[in-house]
N, C-alpha and C positions, 0 to 999 in steps of 0.2 A: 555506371551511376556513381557519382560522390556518393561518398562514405559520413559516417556521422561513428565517431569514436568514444570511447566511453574513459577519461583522463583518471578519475576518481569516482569513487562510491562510499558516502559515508551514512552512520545515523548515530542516533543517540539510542543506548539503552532505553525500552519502553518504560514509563512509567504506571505504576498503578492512579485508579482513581483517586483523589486525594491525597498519592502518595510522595514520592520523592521529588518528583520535578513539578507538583504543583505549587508549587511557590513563586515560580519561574513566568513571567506575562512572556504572551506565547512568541511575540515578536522576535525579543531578548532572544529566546530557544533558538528559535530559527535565525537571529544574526550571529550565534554563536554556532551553531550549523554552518551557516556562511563562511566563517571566519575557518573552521576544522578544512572543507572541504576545498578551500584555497592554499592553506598550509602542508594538508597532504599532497599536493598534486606537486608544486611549486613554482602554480600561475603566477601571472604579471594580475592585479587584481584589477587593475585598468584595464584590460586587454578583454574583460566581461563583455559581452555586446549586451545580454538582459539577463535578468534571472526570473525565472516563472513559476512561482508558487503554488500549490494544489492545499484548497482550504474548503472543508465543506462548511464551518457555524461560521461565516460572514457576519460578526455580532460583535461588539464591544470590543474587545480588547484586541478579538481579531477580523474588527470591519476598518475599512479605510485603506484597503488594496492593503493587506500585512505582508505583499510581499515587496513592495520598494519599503515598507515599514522595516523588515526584516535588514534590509540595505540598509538603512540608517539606524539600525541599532546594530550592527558590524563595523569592522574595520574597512569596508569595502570603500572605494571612494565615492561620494554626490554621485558624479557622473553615471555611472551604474545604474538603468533603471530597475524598477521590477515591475510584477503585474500578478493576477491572481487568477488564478481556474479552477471551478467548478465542476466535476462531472462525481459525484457523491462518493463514494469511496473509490473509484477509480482515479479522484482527482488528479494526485502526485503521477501516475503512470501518464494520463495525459499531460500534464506538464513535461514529461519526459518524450511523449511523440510531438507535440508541441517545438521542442527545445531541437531535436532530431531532426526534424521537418526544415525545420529554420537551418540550421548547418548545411544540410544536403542540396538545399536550395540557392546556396551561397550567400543567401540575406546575410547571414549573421555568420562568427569564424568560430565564436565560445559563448556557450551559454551556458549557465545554471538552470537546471531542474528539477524539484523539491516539492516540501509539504512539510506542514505543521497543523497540529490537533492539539488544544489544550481539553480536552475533554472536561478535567476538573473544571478547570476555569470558563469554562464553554460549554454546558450542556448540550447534548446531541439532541436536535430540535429545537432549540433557541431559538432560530428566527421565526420559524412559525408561533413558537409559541406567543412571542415576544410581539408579533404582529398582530395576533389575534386578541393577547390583552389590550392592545391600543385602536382596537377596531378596523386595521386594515384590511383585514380575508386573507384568505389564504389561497392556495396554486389551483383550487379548484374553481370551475368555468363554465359556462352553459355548454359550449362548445364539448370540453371533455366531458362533462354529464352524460350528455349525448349521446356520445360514443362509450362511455364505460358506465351506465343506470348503474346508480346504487351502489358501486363500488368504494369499498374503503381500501385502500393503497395499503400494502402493511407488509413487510419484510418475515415478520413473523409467521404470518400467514401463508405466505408466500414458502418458506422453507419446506412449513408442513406439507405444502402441497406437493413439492418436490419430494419428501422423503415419503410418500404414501405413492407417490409413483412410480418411483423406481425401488419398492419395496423393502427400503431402510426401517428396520424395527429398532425400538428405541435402546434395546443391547450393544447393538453395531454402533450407533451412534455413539455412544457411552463407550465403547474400545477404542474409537476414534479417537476420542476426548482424550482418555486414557496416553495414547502412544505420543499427540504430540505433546503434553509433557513431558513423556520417559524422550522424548529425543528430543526435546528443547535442554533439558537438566543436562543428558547427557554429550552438548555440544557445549554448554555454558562449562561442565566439567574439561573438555579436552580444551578448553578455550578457542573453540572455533570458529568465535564472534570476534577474535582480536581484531582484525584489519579491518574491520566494517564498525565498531564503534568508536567514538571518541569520546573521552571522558568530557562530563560536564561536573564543573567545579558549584557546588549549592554554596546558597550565603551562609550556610555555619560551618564553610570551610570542608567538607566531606567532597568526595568524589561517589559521580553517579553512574558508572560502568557498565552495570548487569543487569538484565536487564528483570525487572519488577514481580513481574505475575507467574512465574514459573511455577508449579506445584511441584517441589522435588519430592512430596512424601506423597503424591496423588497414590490413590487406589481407585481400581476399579469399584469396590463399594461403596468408596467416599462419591463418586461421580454419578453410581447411579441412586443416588439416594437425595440427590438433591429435588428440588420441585420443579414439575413441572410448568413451562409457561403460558402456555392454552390449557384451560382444563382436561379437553379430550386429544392434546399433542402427544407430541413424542421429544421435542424438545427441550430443555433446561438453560439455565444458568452456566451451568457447567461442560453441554457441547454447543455455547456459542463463544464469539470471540470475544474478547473483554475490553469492557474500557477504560481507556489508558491514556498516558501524553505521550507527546513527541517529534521528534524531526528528524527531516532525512534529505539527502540531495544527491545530485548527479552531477558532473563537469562534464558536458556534450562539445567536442569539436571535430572542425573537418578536418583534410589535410593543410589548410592554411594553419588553422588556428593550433594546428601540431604541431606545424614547423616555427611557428612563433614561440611556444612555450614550450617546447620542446618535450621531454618527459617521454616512457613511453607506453602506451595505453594499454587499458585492462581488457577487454575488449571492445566487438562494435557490435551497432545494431544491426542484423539481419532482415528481421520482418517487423510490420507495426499494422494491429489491424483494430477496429471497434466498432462494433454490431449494434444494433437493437432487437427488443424482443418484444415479449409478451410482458406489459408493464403490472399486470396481478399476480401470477408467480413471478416474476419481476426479478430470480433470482439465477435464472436456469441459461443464462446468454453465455458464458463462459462455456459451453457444449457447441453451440453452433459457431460463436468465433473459432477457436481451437481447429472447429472443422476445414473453416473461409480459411485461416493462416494457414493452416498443413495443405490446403487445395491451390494455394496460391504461389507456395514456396515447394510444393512439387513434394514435399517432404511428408515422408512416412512418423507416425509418432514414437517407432523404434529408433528412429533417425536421432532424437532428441534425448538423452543423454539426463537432465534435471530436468523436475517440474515446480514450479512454485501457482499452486492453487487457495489460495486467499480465504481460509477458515471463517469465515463471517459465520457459518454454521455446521457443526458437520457435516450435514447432509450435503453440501456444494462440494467440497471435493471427491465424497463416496461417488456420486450421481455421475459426475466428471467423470471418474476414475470407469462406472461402468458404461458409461456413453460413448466414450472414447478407444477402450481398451488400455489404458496405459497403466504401466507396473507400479504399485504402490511402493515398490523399495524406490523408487526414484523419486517419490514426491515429495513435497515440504520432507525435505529428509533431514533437516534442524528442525523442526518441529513449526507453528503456524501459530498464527492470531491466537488460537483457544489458547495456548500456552503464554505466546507474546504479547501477546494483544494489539490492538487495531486504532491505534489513534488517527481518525477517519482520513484527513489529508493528507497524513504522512506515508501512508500506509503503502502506496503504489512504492514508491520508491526505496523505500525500508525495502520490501519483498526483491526488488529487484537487487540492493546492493548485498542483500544477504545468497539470491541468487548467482551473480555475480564472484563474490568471495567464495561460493560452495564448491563455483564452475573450475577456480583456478585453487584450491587448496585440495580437490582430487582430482587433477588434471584433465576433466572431461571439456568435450570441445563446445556443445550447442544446451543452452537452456530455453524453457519456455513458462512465462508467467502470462495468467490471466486474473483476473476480480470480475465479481460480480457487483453490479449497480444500479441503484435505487432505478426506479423509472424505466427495468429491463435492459439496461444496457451490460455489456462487457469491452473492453480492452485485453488485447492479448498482444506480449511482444515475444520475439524468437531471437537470443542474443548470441553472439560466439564469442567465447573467450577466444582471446590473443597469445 
């Protein structure tokens, strides 16, 4: 089977909400994304066949396909298209099987695949919101009524129902929270994010490196003391992920697109899989993908060496962790969204280049990242370092 190779992995330190990179229109981000993730490899930037962007607030600054937007706020040339994908916080991962897909298939020889989230400048929920002021409706249907009575869609909702099922009490949560800041701080201290970020230069001349939300002074009492988000949850502010800016990408080539730009790669893709589930706990598909990719790839979860599980709550990677069996010293082992935080369409790929960089700076061979998303879906990919 052609191979789909993995050239470069880059991102941008997360930003907090309103914080350092919001000043930044999110296009800009991301064609300066573009620009890092071309100069680290040291592609022919003509030699792109497309770049495929993962965006979930498709609004303002970033509607109008931002990812050929992203193209022409780069140094990339005209020629270059881009395109934009959707699938809610798995977006950038699917730009990434997307990008994969297209290699192995020989369409294409190099492609870029990415994400950008201006969270500040893009509120999560904008387009609904923003629809329902101007009187269009919203995603709901007689059709889905139908079939879901009375249902309100709601991630939050959704969590708790996961952490009441698999018996998550809100302590566990709260040491969750807890550890990936003590291993987020403690990777930003050994500088273990060097080869995965690129500095982004702000207009008052500062470099934006590190990444934002990290709690280096967290305490376990500072965490459980924050408020709850359902009155009768178990969830907070502080064991979910945070929001944040940012970009990320990928350089996907086959063996043509190798032997043209020569270089030689970080790793390849192994597995690429994405499920659907149950769209009210809406958050629990990262369990049975995991299951479908390890049944598909013959592959035991001992087999797999790192995990990157997608902190959107804590209760998702605990549930994970017990559903599956696999060792928590192996998981988000730099620590995850609660600590990093989650800028919605970057996020796939962000996880994957820090996966990536984890795989080849303690010489381990096979990683596996999954996300959870909105509307019960999951994305899982199974990578091997080279």
């Amino acid at each position: 089977m052609p191979e789909a190779y993995i050239l470069s992995a880059v991102r941008t330190a997360t930003g907090k909400r309103n914080g350092r990179l919001s000043g930044l229109h999110p296009a800009l981000l991301a064609g300066r994304m573009l620009d890092a993730l071309v100069a680290r490899s040291g592609a022919d930037p003509a030699a792109i066949g497309d770049v495929i962007l993962g965006c979930v607030g498709q609004v303002g600054e970033q509607a109008s396909n931002i990812g050929r937007n992203a193209v022409l706020s780069s140094s990339l040339p005209e020629s270059v298209p881009g395109t934009t994908v959707e699938r809610q916080c798995g977006s950038s991962q699917q730009a990434l099987h997307f990008a994969a897909q297209a290699v192995m298939s020989g369409a294409q020889d190099v492609v870029i695949a990415g994400g950008v989230e201006s969270m500040s400048r893009i509120p999560m929920m904008s387009t609904t919101t923003l629809a329902a002021k101007a009187g269009m409706g919203g995603p709901s249907n007689p059709a889905r009524e139908a079939r879901y009575p009375g249902i309100q869609f709601s991630q939050f909702s959704g969590a708790e129902a996961i952490a009441r099922k698999f018996g998550l009490d809100k302590d566990m949560l709260d040491a969750f929270a807890l550890e990936s800041h003590l291993r987020a701080a403690s990777a930003t201290a050994r500088d273990a994010f060097r080869e995965e970020i690129f500095p982004v230069t702000l207009d008052d001349g500062t470099i934006h490196d590190e990444d934002e939300g990290i709690r280096k002074d967290a305490t376990l009492d500072g965490i459980a003391g924050v408020k709850l988000i359902l009155p009768d949850g178990r969830l907070t502010a502080a064991t979910s992920s945070q929001i944040s800016d940012g970009a990320s990408g990928v350089l996907v080539v086959n063996e043509a697109g190798l032997k043209r730009l020569g270089g030689k790669p970080l790793a390849r893709m192994h597995h690429m899989t994405v499920v659907g589930g149950d769209p009210v706990v809406m958050l629990e598909s990262p369990i049975a993908g995991t299951q479908r990719a390890l049944a598909r790839t013959g592959m035991r979860i001992e087999d797999i060496d790192l995990y990157e599980v997608n902190e959107a709550f804590s209760a998702i990677p605990l549930a994970w962790l017990q559903a599956i069996g696999a060792d928590p010293a192996r998981t988000n082992i730099h620590g995850g969204a609660i600590a990093l935080g989650h800028p919605l369409g970057a996020s796939g790929t962000r996880i994957f280049a820090t996966l990536v960089h984890a795989l080849r700076s303690t010489g381990k061979r096979y990683g596996l990242q999954t996300m959870c998303e909105g509307g019960g879906m999951a994305n899982v990919t199974i990578v091997e370092r080279l």
